[in-house]
GUFI-956344 format. One record per residue (C-alpha): residue number from 0; residue in three letters; x negated, y, z. Coordinates in pm, whole numbers, plus 32768, in hexadecimal, padded with zeros to 4 digits. Layout:
{NUM ALA {X Y Z}}
...
//
This chain:
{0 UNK {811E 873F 7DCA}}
{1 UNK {8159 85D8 7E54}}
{2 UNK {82D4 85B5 7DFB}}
{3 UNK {8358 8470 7E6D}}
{4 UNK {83EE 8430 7D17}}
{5 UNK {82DD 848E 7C47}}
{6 UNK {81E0 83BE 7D1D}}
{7 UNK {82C0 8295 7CFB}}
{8 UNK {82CF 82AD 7B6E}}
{9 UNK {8151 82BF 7B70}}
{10 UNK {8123 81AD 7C44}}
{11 UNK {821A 80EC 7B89}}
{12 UNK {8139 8141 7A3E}}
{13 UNK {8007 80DE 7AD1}}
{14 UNK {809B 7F90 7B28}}
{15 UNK {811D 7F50 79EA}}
{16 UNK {7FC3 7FC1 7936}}
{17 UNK {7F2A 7EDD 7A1E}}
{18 UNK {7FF5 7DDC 79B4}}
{19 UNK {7FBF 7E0B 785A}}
{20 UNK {7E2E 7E37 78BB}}
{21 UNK {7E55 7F69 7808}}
{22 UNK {7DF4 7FDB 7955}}
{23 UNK {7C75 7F8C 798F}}
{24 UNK {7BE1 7F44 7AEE}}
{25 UNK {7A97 7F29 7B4B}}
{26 UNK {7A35 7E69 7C5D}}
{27 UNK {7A4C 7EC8 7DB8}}
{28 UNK {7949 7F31 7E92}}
{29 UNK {7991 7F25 7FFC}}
{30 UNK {789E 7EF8 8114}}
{31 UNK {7848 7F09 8260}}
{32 UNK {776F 802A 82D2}}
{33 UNK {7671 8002 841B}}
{34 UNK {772E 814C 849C}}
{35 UNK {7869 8043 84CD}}
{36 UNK {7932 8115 83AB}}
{37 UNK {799E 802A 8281}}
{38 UNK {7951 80EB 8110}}
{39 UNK {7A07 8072 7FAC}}
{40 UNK {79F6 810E 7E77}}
{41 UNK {7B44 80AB 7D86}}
{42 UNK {7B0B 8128 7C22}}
{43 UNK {7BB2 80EE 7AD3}}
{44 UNK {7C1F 8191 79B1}}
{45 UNK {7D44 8183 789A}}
{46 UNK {7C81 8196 7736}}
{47 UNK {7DD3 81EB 7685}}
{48 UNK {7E1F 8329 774D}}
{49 UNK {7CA3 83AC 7769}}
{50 UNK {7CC1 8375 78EF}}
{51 UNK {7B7F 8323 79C3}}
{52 UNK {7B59 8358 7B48}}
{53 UNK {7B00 82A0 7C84}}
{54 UNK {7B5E 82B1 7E11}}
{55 UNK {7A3F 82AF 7EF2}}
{56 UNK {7AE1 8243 8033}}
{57 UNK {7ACE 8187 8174}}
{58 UNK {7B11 816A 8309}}
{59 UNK {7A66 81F3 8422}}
{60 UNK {7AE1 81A9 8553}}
{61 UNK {7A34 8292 8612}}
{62 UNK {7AE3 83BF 85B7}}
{63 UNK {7BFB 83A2 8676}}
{64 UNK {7B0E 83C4 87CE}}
{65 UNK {7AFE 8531 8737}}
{66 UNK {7C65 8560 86C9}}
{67 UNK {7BFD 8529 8560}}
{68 UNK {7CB7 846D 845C}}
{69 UNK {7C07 82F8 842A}}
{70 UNK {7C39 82DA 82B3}}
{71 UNK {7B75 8395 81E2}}
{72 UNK {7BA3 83A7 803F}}
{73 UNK {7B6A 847C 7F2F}}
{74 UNK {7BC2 8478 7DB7}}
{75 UNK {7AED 84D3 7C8F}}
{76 UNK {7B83 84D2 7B0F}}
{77 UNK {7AA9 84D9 79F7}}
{78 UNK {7A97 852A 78A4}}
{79 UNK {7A36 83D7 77FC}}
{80 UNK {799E 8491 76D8}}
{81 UNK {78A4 8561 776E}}
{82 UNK {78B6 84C9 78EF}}
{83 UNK {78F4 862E 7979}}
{84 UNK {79E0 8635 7AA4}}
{85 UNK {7B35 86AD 7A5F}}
{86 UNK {7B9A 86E1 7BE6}}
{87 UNK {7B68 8665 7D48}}
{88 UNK {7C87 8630 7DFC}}
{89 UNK {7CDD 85E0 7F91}}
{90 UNK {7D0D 8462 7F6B}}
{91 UNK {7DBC 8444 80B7}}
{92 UNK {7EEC 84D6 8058}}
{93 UNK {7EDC 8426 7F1C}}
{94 UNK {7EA2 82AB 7FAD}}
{95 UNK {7FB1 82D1 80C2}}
{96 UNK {80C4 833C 7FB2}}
{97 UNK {8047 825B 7EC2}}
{98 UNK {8037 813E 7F84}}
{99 UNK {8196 81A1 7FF8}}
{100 UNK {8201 81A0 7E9D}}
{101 UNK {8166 805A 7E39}}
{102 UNK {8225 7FB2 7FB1}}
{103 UNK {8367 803A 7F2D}}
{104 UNK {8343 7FA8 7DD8}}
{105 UNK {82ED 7E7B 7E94}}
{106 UNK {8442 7E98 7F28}}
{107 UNK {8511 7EE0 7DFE}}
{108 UNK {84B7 7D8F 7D38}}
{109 UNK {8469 7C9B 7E65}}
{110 UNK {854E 7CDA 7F8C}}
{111 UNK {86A0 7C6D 7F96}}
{112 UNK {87BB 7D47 7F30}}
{113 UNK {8892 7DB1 804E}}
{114 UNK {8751 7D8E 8152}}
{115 UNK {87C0 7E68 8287}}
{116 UNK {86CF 7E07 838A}}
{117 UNK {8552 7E64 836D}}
{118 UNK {8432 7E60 8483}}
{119 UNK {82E3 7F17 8454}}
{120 UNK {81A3 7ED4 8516}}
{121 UNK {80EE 7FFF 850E}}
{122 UNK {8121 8194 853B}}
{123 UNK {800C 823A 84AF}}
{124 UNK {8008 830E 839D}}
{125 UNK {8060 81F7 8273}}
{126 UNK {815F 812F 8363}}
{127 UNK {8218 8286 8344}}
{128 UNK {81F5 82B4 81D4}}
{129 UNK {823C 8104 818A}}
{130 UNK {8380 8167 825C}}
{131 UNK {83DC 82AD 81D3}}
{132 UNK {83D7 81EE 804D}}
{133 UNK {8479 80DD 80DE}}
{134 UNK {858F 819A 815E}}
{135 UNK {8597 8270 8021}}
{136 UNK {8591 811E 7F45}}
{137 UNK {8680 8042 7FFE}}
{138 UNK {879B 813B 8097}}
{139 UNK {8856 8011 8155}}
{140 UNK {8774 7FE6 8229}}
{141 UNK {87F7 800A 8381}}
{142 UNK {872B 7FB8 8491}}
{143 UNK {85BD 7FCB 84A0}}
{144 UNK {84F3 7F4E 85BB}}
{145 UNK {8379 7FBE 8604}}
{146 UNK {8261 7F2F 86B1}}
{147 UNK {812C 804D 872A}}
{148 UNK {7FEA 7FEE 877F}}
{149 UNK {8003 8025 890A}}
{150 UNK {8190 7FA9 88D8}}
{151 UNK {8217 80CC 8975}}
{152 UNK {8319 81A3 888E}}
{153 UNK {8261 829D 87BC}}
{154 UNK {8342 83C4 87F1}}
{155 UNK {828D 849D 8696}}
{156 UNK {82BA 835C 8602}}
{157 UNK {8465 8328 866E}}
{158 UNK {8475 84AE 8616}}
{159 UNK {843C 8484 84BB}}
{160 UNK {8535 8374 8457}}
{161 UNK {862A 8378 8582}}
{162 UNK {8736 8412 847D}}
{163 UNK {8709 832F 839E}}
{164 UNK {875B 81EC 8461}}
{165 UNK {8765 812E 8582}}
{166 UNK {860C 812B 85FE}}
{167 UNK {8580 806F 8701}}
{168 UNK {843A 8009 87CD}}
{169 UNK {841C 7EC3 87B3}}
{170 UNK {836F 7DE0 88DF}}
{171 UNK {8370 7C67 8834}}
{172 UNK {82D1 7C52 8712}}
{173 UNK {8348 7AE4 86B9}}
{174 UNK {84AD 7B59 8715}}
{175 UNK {848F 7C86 8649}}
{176 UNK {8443 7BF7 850C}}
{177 UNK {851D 7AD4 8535}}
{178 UNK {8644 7BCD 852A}}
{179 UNK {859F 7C8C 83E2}}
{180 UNK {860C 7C73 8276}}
{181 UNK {84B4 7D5E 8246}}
{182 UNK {838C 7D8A 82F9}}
{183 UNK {8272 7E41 82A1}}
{184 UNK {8105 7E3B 835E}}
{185 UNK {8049 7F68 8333}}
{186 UNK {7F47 7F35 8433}}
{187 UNK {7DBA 7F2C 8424}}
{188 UNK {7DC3 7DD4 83FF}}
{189 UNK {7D4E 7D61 8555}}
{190 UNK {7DEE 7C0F 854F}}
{191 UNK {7F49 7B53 8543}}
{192 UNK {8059 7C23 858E}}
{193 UNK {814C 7AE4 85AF}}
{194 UNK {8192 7998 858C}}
{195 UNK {81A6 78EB 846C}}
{196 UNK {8311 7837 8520}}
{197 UNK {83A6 7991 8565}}
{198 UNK {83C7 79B6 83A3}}
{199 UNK {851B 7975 8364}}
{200 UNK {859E 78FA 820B}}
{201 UNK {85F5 7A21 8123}}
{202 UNK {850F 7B0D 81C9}}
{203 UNK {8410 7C09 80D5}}
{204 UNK {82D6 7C7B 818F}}
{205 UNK {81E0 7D8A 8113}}
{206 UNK {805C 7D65 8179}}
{207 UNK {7FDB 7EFE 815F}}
{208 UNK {7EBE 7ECC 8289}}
{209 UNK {7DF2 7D9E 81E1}}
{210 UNK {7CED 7E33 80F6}}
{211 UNK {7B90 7DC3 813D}}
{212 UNK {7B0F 7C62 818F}}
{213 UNK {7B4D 7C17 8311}}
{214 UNK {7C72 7CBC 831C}}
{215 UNK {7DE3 7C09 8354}}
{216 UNK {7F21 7C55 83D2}}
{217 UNK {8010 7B34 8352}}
{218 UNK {7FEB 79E5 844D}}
{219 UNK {7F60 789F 8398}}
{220 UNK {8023 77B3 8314}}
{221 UNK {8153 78DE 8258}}
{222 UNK {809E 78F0 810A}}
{223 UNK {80BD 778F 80F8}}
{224 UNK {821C 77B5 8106}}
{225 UNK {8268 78E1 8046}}
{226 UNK {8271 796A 7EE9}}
{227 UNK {814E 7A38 7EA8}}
{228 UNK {8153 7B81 7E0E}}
{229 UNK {7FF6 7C6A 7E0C}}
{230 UNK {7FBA 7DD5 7D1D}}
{231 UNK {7E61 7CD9 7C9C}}
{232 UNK {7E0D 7B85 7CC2}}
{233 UNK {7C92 7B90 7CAB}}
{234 UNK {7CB6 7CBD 7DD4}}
{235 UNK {7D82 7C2F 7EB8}}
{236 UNK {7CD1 7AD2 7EEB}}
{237 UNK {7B93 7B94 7F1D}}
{238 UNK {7C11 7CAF 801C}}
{239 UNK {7D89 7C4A 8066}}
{240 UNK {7E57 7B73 8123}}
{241 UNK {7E29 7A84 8004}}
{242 UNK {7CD5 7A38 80B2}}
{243 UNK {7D3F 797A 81BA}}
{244 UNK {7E03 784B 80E1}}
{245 UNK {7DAC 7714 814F}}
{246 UNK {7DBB 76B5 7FE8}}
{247 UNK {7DD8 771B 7E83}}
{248 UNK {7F04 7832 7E95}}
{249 UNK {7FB6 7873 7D7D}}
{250 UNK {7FD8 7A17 7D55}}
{251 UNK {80D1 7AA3 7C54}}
{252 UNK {8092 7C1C 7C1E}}
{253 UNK {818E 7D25 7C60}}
{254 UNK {812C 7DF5 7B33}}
{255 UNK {81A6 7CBF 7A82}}
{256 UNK {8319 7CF4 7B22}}
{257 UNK {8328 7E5A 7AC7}}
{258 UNK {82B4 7E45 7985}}
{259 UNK {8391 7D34 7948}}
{260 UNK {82C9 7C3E 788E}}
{261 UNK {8325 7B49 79CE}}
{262 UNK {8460 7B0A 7A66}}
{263 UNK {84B5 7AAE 7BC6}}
{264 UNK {85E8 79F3 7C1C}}
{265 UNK {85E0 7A1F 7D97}}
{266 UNK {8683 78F8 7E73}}
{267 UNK {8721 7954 7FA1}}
{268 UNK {8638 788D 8064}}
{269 UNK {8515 7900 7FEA}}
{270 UNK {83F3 79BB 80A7}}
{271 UNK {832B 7AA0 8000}}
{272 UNK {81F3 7B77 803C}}
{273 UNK {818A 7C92 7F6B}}
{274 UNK {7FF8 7CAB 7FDE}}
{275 UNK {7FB2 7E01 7F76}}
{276 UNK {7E56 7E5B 7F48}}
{277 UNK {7E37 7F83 7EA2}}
{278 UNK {7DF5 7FB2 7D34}}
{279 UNK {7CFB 80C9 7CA9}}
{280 UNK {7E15 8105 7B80}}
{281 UNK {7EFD 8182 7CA9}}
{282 UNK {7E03 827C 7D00}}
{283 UNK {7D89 8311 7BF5}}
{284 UNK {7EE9 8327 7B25}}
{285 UNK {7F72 83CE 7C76}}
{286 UNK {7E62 8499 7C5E}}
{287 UNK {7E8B 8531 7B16}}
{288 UNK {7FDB 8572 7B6D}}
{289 UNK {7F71 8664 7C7B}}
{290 UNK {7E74 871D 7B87}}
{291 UNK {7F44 876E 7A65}}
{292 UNK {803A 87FE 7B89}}
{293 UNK {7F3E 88B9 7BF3}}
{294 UNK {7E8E 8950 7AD8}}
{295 UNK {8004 89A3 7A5C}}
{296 UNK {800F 8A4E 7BB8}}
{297 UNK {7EE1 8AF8 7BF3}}
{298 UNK {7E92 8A32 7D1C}}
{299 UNK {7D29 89C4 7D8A}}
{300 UNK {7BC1 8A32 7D5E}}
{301 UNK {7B2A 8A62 7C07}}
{302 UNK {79CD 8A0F 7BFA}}
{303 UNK {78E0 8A51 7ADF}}
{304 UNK {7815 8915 7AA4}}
{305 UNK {76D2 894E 7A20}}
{306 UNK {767F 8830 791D}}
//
């Protein structure tokens, strides 16, 4: 039910009504738990089209020592008249094709035209979907170079793209992204990925893995020299790479772009980073996407609810 096209007109809506602040989100909980997991709540709502919901959601590390998946989310809706629960919904497979969505959007007004070259740090599950929108978004891209987290080619990673263009483990990070029109870090957020030196005029970067304060992937001293784009202003100096300015950053929104109440002119020099941080809008239009597919379909559990 998660149709590339579809997801990327819904994401593209919930930018737009974000833009507008027709869109309405709450403020994000995320926090630390003494288990070492990290749990957020993103809610929000859109008055205008009776649409309520949250994603409870978060990070435990530890599941991979048991071959389990490390993010963890689920998606209520809501009927803002009464508060009764329309649906819950898997909000794994929601965030990774949303947030794919949302990079690819990011690529289609910021990057420029004719970009051919892209490297990606990362292989996990939303490096593959950030890749597989990219590729869908930006179909001249030719050569994509990847960095995995023990550097050693990912061969289910190369499997599913290796059609699609030249792809290639990369071993020098600074070398890689010197040589990049595009590159996208969709890591956990560990730390600099690069240096700040390696940033060559011209080139777009998308920030997927910095969500929560602590986290970073972009080196210091690049926001100071690129244009800023984030999906919310507030958000992203809070839990994005917009945290780690040394100084008052200026942030223009994205939603602002598509909706097309701001124009870009885009000089060839210019660097810019899209810090994408995840917007509850995304979520929860995404999500009633899925369940008017599925009650049209039959598909899912019905559950009486007793009050």
């Amino acid at each position: 039910m998660l149709d590339p096209d579809e997801v990327l007109q819904a994401v593209r809506e919930a930018f737009e009504l974000h833009s507008s602040r027709e869109g309405v989100t709450y403020p994000v909980i995320r926090e630390t738990l003494s288990t070492g997991g990290i749990f957020g709540i993103k809610a929000g709502e859109v008055p205008s089209q009776t649409l309520l919901g949250f994603k409870a959601a978060g990070f435990w590390p530890g599941n991979r020592q048991h071959g389990g998946e490390p993010h963890q989310a689920t998606i209520l809706l809501f009927d803002p008249e009464t508060g009764r629960p329309h649906c819950v919904i898997d909000g794994n497979a929601i965030t990774t094709v949303r947030t794919g969505a949302a990079g690819a959007l990011g690529l289609q007004a910021l990057a420029r035209p004719g970009s051919e070259v892209l490297t990606v740090f990362g292989t996990g599950v939303q490096a593959r979907s950030q890749l597989s929108f990219a590729l869908r978004m930006l179909p001249g891209i030719r050569c994509v170079r990847y960095f995995s987290v023990d550097q050693k080619p990912d061969q289910e990673f190369e499997s599913g793209f290796a059609m699609n263009c030249d792809l290639q483990c990369a071993a020098d990070p600074d070398d890689a992204v010197a040589h990049s029109d595009i590159v996208i870090t969709a890591t956990p957020g560990g730390g600099p990925l690069f240096s700040a030196d390696a940033v060559g005029p011209g080139t777009h970067i998308n920030c997927v893995g910095t969500d929560t304060r602590g986290k970073r992937e972009l080196p210091p001293g690049l926001l100071e020299r690129a244009r800023l784009f984030v999906d919310d202003r507030q958000q992203a100096l809070q839990l994005g790479e917009a945290q780690w300015a040394s100084g008052p950053v200026a942030c223009e929104e994205l939603g602002e772009l598509l909706a097309g109440t701001t124009a870009m002119a885009r000089e060839p020099a210019d660097i810019t980073v899209f810090d994408m941080t995840g917007l509850a809008v995304q979520d929860i239009v995404v999500s009633r996407l899925v369940h008017q597919k599925a009650v049209v379909a039959g598909i899912g559990i019905s559950i009486s609810w007793p009050w």
